[in-house]
Structure formats: C-alpha cells, structure tokens
MIPABA-706368 format. One line per field, with one value per residue (C-alpha): residue number from 1; x, y, z. Coordinates in pm, 1 decimal, padded with zeros to 6 digits, m for minus. Layout:
seq	[NUM/...]
u	[X/...]
v	[Y/...]
w	[Z/...]
This chain:
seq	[1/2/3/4/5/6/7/8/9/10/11/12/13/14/15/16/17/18/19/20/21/22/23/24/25/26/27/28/29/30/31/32/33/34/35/36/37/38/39/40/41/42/43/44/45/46/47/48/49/50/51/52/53/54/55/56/57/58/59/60/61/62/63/64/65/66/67/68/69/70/71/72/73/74/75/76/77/78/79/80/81/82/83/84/85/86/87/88/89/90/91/92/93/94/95/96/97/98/99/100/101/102/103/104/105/106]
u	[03961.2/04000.5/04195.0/03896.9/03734.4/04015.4/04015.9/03700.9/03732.0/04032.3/03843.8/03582.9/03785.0/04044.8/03782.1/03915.7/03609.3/03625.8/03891.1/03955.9/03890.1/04234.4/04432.7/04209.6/04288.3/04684.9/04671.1/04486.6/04735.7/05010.5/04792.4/04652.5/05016.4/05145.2/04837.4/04867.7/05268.1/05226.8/04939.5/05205.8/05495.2/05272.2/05077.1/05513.2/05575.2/05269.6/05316.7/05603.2/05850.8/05699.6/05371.6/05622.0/05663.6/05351.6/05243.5/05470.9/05347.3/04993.9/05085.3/05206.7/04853.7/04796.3/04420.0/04339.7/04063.3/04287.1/04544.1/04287.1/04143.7/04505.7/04576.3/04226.8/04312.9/04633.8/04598.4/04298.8/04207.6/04360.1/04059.5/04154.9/04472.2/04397.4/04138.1/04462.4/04648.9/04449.3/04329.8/04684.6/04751.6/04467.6/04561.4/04915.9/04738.6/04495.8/04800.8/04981.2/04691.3/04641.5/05018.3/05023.9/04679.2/04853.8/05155.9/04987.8/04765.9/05065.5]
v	[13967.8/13583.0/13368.3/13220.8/13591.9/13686.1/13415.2/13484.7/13822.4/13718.7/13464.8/13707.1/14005.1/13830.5/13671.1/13314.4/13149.3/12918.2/12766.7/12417.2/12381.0/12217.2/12593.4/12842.1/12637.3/12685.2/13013.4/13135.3/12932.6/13125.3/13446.3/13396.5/13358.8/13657.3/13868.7/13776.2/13861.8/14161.1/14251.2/14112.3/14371.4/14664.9/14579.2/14545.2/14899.2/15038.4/14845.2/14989.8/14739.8/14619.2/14504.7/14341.7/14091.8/14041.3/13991.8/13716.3/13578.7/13628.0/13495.9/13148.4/13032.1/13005.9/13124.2/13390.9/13586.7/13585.0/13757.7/13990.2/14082.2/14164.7/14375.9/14529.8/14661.5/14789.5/14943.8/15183.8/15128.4/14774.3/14686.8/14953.9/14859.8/14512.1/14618.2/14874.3/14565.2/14347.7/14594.2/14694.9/14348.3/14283.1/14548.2/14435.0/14070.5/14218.2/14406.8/14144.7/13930.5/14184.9/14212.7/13816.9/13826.5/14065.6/13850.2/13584.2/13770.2/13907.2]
w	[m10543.4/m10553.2/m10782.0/m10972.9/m10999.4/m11153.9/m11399.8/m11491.7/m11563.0/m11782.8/m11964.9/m12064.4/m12116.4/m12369.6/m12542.2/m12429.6/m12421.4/m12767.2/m12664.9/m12547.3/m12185.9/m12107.0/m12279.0/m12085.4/m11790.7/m11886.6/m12000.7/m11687.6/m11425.5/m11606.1/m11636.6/m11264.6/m11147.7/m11280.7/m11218.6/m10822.0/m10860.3/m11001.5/m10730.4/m10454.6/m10545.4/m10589.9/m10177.9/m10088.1/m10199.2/m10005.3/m09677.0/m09385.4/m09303.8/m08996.8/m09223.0/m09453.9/m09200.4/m09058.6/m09422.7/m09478.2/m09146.3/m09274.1/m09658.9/m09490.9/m09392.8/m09745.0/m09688.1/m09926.6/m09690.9/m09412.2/m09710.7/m09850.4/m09495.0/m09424.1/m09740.8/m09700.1/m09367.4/m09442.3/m09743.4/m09791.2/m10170.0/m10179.9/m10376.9/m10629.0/m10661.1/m10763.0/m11054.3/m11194.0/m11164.8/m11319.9/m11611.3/m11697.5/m11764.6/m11962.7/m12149.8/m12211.7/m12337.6/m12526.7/m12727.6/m12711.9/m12893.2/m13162.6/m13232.9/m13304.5/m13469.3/m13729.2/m13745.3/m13875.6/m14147.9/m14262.4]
C-alpha cells in the first residue's frame, strides 16, 4: 500500500474530512510517518538477516514499488500485514479521539 492510499484511508476512517486542508495535511505527514514505521519494524522481524540487508539496499532507492515489490516477495501476506498495521493504528486514533472528545465535554 502507498503513502497517499494510506492517507486516504486515514482521512476517511478518522472522520478528518471537515477539517482545514492545511491540518489533515499535518496530521496525516505525522500519521503517514508513523504508520510506515510501524509497518517497517514489523517486515524487520519477519525478514532473515541476509534480507535485512538487501532491504536496506533496496530501501535506499527511495522508490516505493521497488520497496513493496521487495516486501511482497519476501514476505507471503505482506499485504496483510500492512492492513493489521494500519487498522491497529486507526484504532489506537480513533480511541484516542474519543478519549479527548470526552475530555472536553467534561
């Protein structure tokens, strides 16, 4: 899954979408950022040693097929992985959002 796919999916799962164009685009940076970390040390546990370097080799090009082609081949349900990823942390900011919400009708 691709950075803006991602963000997308975040937008419309939080409910982001009323706000200012300028905050989803910060909240998703810092969202995207940690979303793609999180996704990074979870592939690092699954891959041997040997693909720990080629995927560093691989991560340098800085061209996300070439990363996901990579990850795809390596790790059989890859694509899995990433949707666990991404839906435990939506679920994280979505109790997170509630939590505040009732801080502030309190």
């Amino acid at each position: 899954m691709n950075k803006k796919n991602i963000q997308q999916n975040i937008i419309k799962e939080l409910g982001l979408e009323g706000l200012p164009e300028d905050k989803q685009i910060e909240l998703l940076t810092t969202m995207t950022e940690s979303v793609l970390k999180r996704i990074t040390i979870k592939v690092l546990e699954l891959l041997s040693e040997e693909d720990k370097k080629e995927f560093d080799q691989v991560r340098e090009t800085n061209d996300p097929d070439k990363i996901s082609e990579f990850l795809k081949d390596k790790i059989n349900n890859y694509d899995e992985i990433v949707e666990d990823v991404i839906k435990e942390f939506k679920e994280e900011m979505k109790s997170t959002m509630a939590s505040l919400e009732e801080g502030l009708e309190k």
